[in-house]
mmCIF file as Biopython writes it, N, C-alpha, C and O atoms, coordinates in Angstrom:
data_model
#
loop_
_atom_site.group_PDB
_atom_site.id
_atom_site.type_symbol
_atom_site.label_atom_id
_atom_site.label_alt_id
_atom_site.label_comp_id
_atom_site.label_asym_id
_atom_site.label_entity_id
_atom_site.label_seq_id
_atom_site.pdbx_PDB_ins_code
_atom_site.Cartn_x
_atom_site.Cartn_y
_atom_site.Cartn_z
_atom_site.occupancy
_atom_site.B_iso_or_equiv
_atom_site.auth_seq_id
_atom_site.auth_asym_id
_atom_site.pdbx_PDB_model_num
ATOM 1   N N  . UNK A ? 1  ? 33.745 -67.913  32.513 1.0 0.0 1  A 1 
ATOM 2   C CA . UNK A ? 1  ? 33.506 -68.990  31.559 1.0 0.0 1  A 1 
ATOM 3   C C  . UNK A ? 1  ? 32.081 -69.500  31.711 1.0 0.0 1  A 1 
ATOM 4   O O  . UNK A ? 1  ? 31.389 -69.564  32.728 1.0 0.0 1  A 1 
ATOM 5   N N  . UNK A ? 2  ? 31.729 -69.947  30.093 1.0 0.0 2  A 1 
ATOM 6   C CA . UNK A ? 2  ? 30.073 -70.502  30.734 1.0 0.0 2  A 1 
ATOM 7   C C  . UNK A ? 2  ? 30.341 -72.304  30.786 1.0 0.0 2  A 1 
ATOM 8   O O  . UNK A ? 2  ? 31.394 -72.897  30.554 1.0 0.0 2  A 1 
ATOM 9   N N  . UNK A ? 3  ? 29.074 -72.850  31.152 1.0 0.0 3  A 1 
ATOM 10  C CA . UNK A ? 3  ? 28.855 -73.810  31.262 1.0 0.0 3  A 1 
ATOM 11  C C  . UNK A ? 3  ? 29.199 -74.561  30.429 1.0 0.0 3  A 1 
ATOM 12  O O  . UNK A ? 3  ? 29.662 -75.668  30.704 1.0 0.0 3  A 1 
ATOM 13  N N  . UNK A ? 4  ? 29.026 -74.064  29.072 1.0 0.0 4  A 1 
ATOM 14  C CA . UNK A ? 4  ? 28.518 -75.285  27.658 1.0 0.0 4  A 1 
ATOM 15  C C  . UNK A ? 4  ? 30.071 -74.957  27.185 1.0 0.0 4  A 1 
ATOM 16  O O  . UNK A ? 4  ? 30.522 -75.625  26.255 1.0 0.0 4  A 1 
ATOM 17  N N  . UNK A ? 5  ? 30.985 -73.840  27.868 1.0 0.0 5  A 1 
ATOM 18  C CA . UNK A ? 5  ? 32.345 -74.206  27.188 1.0 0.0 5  A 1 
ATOM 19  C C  . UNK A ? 5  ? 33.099 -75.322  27.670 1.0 0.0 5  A 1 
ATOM 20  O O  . UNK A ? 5  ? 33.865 -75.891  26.892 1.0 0.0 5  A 1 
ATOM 21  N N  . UNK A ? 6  ? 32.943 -75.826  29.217 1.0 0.0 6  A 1 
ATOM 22  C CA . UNK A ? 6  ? 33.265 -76.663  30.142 1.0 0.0 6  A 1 
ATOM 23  C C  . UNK A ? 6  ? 32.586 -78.104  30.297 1.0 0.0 6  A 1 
ATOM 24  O O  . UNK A ? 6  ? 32.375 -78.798  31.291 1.0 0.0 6  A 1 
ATOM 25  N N  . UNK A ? 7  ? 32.280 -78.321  28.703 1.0 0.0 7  A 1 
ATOM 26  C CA . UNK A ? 7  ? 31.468 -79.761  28.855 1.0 0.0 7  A 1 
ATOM 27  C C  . UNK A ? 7  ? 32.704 -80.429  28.132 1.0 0.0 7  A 1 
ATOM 28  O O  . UNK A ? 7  ? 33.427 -80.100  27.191 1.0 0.0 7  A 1 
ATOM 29  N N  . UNK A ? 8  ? 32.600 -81.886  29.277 1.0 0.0 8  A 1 
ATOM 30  C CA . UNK A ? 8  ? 33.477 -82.635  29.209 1.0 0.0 8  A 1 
ATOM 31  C C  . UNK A ? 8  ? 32.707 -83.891  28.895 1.0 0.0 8  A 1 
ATOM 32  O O  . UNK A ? 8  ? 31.516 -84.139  29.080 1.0 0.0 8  A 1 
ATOM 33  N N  . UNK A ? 9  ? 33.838 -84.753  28.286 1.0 0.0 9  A 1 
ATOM 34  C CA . UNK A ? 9  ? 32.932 -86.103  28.276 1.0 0.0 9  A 1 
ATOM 35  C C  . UNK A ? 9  ? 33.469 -86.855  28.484 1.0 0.0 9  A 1 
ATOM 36  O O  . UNK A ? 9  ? 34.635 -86.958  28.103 1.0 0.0 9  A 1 
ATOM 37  N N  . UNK A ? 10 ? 32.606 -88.088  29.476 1.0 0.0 10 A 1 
ATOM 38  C CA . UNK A ? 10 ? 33.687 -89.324  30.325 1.0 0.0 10 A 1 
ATOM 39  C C  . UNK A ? 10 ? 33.817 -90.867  29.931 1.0 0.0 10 A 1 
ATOM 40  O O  . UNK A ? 10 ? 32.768 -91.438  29.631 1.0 0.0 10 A 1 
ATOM 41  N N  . UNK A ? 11 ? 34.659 -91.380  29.913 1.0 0.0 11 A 1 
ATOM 42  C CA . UNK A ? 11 ? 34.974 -92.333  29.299 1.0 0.0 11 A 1 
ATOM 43  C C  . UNK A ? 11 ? 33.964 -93.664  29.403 1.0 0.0 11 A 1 
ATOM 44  O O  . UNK A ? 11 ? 33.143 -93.558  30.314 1.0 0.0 11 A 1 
ATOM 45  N N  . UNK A ? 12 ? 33.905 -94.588  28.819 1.0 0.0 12 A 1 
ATOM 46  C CA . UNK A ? 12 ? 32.736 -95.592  28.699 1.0 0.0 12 A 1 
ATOM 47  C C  . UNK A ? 12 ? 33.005 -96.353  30.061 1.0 0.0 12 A 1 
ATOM 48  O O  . UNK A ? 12 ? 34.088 -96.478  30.631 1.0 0.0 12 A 1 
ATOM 49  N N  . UNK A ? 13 ? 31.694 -96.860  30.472 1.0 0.0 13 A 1 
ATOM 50  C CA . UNK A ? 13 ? 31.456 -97.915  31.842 1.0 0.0 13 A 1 
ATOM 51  C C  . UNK A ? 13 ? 32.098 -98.711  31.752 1.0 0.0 13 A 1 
ATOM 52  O O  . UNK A ? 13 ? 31.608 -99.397  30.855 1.0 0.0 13 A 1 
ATOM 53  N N  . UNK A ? 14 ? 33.319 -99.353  32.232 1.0 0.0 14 A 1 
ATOM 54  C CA . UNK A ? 14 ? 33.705 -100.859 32.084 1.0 0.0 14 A 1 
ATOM 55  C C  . UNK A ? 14 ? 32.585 -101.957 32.737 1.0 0.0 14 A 1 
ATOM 56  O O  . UNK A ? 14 ? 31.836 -101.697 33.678 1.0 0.0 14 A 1 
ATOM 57  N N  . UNK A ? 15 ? 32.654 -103.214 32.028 1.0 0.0 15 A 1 
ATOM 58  C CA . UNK A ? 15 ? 32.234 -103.963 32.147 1.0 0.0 15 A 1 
ATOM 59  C C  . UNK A ? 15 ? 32.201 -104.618 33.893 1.0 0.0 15 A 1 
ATOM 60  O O  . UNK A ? 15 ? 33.223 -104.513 34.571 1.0 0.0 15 A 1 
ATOM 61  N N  . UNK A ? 16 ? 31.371 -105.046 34.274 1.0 0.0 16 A 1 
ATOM 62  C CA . UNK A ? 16 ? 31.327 -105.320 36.019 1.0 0.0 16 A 1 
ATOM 63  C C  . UNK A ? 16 ? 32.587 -106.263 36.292 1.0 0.0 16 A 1 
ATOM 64  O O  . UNK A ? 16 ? 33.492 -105.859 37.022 1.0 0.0 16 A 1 
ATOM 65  N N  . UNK A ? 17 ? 32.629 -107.379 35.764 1.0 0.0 17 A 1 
ATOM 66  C CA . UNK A ? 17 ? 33.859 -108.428 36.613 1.0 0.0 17 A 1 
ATOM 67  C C  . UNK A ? 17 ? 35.356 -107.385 36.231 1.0 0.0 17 A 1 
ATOM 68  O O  . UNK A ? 17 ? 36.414 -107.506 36.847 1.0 0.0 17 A 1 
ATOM 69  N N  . UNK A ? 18 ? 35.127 -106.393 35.104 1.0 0.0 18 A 1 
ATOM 70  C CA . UNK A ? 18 ? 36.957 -105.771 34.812 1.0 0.0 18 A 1 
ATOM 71  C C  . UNK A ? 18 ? 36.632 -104.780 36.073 1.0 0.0 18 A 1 
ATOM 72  O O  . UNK A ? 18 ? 37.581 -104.091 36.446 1.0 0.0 18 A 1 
ATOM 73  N N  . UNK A ? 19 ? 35.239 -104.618 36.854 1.0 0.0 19 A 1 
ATOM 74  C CA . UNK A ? 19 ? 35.707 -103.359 37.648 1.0 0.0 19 A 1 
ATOM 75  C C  . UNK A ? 19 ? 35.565 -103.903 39.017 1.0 0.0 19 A 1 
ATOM 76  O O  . UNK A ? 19 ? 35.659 -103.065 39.914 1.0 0.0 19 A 1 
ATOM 77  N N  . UNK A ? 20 ? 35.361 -105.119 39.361 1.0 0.0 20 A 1 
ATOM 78  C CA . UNK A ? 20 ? 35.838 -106.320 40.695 1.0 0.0 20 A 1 
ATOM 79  C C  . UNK A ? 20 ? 37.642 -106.428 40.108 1.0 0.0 20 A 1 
ATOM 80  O O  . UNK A ? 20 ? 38.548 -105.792 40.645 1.0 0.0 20 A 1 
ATOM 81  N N  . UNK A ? 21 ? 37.737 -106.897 39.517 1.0 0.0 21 A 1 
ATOM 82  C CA . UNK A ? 21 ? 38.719 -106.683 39.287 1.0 0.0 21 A 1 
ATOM 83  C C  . UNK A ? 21 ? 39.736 -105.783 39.676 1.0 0.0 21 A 1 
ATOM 84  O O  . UNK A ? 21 ? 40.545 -106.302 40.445 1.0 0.0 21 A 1 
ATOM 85  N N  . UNK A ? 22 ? 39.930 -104.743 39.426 1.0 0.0 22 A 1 
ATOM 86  C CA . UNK A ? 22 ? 40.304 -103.903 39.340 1.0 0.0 22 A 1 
ATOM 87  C C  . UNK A ? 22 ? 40.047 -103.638 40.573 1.0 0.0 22 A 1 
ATOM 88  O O  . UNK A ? 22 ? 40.843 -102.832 41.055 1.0 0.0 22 A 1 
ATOM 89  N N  . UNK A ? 23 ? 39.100 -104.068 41.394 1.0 0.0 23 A 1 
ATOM 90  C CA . UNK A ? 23 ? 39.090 -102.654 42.946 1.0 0.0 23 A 1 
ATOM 91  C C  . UNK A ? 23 ? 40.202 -103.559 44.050 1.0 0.0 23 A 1 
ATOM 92  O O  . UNK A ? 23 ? 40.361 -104.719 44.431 1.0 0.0 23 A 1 
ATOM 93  N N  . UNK A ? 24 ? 40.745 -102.361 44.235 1.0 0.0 24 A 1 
ATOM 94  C CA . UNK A ? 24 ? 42.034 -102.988 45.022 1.0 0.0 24 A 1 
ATOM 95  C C  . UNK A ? 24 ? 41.490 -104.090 46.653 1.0 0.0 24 A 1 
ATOM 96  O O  . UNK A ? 24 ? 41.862 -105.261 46.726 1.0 0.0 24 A 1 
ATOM 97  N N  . UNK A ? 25 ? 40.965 -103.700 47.332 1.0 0.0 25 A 1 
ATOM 98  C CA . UNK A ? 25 ? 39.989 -104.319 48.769 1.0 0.0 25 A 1 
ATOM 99  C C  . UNK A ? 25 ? 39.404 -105.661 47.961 1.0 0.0 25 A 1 
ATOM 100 O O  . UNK A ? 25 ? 38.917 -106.373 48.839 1.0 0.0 25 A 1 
ATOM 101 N N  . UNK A ? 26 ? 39.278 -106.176 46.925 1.0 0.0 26 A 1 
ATOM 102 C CA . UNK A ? 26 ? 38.651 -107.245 46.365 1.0 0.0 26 A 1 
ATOM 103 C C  . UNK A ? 26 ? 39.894 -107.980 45.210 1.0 0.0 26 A 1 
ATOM 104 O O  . UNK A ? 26 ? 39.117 -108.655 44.534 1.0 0.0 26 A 1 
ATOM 105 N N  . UNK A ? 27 ? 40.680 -108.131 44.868 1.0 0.0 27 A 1 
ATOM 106 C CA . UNK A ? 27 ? 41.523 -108.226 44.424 1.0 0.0 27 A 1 
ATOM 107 C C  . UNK A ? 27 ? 42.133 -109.427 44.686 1.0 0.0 27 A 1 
ATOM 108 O O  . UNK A ? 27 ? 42.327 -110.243 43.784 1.0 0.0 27 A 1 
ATOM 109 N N  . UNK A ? 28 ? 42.552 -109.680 46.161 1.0 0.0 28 A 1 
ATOM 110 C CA . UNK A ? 28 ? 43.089 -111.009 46.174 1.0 0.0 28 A 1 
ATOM 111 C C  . UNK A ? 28 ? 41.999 -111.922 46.265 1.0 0.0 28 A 1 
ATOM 112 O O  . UNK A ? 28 ? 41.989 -112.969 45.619 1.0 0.0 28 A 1 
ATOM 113 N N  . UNK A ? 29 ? 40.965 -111.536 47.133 1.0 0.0 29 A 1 
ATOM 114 C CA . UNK A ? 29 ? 39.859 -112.264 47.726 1.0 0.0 29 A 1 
ATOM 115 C C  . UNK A ? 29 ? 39.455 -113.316 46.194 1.0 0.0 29 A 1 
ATOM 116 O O  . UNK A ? 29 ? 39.505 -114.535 46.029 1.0 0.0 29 A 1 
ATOM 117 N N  . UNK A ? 30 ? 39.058 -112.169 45.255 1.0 0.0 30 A 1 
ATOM 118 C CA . UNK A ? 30 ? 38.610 -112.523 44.162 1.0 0.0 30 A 1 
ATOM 119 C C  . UNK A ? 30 ? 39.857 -113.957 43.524 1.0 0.0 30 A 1 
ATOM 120 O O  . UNK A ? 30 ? 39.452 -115.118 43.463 1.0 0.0 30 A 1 
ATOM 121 N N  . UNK A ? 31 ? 41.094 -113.636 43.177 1.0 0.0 31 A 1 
ATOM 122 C CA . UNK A ? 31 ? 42.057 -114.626 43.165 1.0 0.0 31 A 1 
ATOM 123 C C  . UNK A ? 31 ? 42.113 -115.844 43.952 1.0 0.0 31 A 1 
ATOM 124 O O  . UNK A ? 31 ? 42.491 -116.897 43.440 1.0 0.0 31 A 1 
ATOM 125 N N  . UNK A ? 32 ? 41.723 -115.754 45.289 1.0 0.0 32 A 1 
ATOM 126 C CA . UNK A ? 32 ? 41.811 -117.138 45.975 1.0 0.0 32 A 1 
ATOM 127 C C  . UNK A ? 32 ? 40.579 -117.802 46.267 1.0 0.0 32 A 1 
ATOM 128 O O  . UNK A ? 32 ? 40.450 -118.917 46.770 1.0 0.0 32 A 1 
ATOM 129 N N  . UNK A ? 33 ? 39.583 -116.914 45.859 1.0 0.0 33 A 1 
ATOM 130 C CA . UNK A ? 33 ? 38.303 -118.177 45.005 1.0 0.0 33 A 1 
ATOM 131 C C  . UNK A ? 33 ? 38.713 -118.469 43.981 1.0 0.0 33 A 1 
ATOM 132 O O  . UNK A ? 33 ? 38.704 -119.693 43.855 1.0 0.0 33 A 1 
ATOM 133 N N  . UNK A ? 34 ? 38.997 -118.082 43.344 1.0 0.0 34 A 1 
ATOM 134 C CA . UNK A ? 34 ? 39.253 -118.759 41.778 1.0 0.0 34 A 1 
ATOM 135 C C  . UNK A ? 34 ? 40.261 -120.115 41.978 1.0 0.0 34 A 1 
ATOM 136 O O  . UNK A ? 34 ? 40.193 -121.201 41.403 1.0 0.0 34 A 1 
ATOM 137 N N  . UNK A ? 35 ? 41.273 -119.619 43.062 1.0 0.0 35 A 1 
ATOM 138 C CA . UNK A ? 35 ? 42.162 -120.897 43.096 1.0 0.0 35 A 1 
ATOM 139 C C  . UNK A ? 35 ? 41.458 -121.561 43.619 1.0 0.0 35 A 1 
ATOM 140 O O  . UNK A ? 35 ? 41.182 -122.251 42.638 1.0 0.0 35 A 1 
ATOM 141 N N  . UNK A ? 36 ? 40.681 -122.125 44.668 1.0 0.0 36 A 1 
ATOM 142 C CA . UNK A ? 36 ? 39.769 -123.004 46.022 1.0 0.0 36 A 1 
ATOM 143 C C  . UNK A ? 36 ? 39.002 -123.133 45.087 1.0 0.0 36 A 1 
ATOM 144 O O  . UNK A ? 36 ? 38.863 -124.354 45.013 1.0 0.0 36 A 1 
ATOM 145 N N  . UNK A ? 37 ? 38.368 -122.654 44.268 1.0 0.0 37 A 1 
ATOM 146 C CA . UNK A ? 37 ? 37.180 -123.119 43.203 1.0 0.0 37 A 1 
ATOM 147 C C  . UNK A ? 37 ? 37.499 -123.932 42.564 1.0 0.0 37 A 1 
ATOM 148 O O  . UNK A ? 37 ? 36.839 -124.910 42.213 1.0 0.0 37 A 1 
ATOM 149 N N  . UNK A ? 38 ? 38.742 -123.614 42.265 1.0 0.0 38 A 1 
ATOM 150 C CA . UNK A ? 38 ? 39.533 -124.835 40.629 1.0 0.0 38 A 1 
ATOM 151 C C  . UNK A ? 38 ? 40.071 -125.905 41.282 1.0 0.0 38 A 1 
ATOM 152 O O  . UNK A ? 38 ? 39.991 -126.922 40.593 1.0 0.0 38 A 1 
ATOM 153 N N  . UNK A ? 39 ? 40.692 -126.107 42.557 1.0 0.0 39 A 1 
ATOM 154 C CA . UNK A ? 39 ? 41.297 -127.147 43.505 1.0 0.0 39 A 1 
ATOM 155 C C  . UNK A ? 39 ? 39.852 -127.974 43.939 1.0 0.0 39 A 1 
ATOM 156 O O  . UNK A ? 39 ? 40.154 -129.074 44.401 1.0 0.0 39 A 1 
ATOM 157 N N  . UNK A ? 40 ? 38.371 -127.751 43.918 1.0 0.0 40 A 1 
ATOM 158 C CA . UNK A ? 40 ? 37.733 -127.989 44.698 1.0 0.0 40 A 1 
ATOM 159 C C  . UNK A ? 40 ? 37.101 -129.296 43.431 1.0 0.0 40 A 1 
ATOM 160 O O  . UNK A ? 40 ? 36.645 -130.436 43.523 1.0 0.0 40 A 1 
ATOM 161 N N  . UNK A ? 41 ? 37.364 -128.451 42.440 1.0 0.0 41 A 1 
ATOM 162 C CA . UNK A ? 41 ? 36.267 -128.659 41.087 1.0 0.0 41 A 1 
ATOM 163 C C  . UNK A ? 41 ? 37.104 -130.090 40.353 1.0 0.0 41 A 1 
ATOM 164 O O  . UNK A ? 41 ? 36.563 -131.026 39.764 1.0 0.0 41 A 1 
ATOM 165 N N  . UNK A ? 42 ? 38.591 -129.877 40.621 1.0 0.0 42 A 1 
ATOM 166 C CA . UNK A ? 42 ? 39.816 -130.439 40.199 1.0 0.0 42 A 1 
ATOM 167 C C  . UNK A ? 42 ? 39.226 -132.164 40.414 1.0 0.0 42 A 1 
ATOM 168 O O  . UNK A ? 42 ? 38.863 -133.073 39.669 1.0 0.0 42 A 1 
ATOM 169 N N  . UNK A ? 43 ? 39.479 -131.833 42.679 1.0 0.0 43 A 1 
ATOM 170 C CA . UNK A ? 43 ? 39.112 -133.134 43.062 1.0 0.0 43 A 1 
ATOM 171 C C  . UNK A ? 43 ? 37.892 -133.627 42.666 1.0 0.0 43 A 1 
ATOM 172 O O  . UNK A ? 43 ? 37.759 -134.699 42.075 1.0 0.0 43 A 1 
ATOM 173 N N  . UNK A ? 44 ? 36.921 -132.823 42.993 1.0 0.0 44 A 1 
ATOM 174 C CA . UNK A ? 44 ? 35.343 -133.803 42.269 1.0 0.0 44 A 1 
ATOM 175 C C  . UNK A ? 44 ? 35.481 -134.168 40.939 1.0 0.0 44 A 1 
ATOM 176 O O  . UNK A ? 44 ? 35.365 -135.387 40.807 1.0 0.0 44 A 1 
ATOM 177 N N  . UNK A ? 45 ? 35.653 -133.662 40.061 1.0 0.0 45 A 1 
ATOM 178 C CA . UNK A ? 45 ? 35.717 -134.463 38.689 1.0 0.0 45 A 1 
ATOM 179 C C  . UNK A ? 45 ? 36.879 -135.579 38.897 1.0 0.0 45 A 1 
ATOM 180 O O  . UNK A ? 45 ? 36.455 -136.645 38.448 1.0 0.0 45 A 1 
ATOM 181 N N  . UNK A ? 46 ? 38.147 -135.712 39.397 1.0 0.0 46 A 1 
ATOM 182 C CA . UNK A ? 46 ? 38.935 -136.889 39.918 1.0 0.0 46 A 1 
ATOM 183 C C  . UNK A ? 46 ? 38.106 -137.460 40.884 1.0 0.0 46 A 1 
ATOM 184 O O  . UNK A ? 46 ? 38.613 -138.570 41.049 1.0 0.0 46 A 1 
ATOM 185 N N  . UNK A ? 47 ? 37.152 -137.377 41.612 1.0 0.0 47 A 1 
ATOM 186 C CA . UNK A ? 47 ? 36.196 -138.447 42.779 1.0 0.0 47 A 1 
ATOM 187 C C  . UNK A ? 47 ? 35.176 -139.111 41.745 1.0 0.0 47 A 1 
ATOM 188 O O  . UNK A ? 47 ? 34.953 -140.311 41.902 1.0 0.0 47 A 1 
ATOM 189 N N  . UNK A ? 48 ? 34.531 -138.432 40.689 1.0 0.0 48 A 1 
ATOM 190 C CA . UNK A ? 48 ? 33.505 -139.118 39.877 1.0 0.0 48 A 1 
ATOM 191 C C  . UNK A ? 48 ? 34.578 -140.192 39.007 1.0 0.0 48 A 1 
ATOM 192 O O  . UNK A ? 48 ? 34.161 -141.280 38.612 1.0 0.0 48 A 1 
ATOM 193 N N  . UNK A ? 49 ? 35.598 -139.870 38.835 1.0 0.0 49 A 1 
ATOM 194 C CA . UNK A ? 49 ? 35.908 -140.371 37.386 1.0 0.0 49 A 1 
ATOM 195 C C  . UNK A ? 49 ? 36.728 -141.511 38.115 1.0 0.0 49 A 1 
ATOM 196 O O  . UNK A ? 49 ? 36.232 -142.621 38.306 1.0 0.0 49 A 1 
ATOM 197 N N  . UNK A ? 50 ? 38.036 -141.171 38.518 1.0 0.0 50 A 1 
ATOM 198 C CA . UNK A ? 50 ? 38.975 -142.558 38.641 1.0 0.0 50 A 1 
ATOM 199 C C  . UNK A ? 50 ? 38.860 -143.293 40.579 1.0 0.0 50 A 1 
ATOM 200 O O  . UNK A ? 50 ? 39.284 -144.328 41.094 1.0 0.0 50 A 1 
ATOM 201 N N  . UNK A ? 51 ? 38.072 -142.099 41.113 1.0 0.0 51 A 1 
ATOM 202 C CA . UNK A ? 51 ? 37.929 -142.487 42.429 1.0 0.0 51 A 1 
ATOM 203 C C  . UNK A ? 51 ? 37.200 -143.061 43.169 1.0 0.0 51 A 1 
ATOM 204 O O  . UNK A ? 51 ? 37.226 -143.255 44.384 1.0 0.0 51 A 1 
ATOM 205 N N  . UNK A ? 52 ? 36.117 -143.504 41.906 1.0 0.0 52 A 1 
ATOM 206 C CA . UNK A ? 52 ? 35.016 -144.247 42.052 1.0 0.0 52 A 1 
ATOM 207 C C  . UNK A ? 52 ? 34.242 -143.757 43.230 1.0 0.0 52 A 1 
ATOM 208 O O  . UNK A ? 52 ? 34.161 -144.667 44.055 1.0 0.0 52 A 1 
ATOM 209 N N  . UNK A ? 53 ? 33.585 -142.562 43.663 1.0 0.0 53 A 1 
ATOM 210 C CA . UNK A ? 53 ? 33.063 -142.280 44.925 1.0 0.0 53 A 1 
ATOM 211 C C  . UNK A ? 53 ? 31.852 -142.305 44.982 1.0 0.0 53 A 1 
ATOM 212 O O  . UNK A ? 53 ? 31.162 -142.194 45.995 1.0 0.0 53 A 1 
ATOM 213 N N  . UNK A ? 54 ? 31.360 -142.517 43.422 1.0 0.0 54 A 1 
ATOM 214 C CA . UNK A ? 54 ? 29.803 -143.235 43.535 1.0 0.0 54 A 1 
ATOM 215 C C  . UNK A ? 54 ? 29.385 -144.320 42.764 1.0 0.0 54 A 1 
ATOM 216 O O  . UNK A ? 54 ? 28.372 -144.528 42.096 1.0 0.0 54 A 1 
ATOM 217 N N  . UNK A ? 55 ? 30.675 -145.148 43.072 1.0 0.0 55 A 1 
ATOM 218 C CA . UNK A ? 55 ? 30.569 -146.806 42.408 1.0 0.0 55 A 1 
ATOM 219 C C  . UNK A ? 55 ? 29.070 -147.463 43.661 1.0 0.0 55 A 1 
ATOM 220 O O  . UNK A ? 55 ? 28.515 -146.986 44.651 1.0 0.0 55 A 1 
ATOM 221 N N  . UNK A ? 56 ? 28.961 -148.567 42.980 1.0 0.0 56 A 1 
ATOM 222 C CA . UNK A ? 56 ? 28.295 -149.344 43.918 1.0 0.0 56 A 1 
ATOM 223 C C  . UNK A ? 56 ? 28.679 -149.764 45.134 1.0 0.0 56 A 1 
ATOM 224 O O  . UNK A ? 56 ? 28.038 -149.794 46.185 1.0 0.0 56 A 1 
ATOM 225 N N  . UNK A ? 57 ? 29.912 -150.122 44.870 1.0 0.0 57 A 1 
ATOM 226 C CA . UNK A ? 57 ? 30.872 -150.860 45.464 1.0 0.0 57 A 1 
ATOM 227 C C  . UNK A ? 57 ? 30.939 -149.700 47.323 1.0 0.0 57 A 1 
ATOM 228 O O  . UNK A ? 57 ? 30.664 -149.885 48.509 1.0 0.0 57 A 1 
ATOM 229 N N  . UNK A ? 58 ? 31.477 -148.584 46.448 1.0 0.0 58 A 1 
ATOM 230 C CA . UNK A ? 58 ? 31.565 -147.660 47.806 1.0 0.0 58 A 1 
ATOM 231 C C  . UNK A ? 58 ? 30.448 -147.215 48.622 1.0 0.0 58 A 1 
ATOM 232 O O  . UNK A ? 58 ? 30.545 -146.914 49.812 1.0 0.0 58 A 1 
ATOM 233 N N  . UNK A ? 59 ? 29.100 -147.181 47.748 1.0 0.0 59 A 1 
ATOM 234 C CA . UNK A ? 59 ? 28.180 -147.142 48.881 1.0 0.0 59 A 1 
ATOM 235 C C  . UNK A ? 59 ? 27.268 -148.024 49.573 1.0 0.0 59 A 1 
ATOM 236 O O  . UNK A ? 59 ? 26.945 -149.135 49.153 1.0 0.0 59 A 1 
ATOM 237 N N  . UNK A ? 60 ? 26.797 -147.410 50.822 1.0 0.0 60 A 1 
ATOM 238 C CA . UNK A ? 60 ? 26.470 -148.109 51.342 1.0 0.0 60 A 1 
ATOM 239 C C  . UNK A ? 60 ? 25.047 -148.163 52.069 1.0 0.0 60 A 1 
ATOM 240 O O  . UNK A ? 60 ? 24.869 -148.023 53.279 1.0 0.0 60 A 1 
ATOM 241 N N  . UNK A ? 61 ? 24.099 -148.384 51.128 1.0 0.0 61 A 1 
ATOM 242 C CA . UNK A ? 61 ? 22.657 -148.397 50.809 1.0 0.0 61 A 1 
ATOM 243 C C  . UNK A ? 61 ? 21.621 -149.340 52.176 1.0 0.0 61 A 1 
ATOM 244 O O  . UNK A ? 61 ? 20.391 -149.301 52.204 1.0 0.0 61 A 1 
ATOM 245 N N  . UNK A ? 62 ? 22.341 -149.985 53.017 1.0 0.0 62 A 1 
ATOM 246 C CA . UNK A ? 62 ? 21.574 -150.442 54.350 1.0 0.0 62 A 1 
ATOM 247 C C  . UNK A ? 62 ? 21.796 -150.256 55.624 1.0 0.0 62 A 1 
ATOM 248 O O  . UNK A ? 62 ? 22.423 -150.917 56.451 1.0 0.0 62 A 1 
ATOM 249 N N  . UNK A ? 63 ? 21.111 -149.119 55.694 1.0 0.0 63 A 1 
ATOM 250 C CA . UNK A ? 63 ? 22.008 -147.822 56.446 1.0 0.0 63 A 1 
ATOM 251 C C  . UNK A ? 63 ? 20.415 -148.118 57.584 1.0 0.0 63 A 1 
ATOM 252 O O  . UNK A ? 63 ? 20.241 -147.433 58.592 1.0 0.0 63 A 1 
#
């Protein structure tokens, strides 16, 4: 057989985060940042907003 009967052609690059994704050794890792990211992000926007953590009141400027 020659060469040019044996040309094959390979399927398109996936995109980078579908191929983190996808690699098994990175897989959960990738999942439990996403959770610790969203738990982290959760509380700071609840510390600015109803927790007052940079009212006046809470800090303490004569240090």
């Amino acid at each position: 057989m020659s060469t040019s009967m044996m040309e094959t052609t390979l399927p398109a690059k996936q995109p980078l985060l579908q191929r983190i994704w996808k690699n098994p050794a990175l897989e959960h890792y990738v999942r439990l940042v996403i959770l610790v990211s969203s738990i982290n992000l959760g509380w700071l926007v609840y510390g600015m907003t109803e927790g007052g953590w940079f009212s006046a009141g809470n800090l303490n400027l004569q240090a």
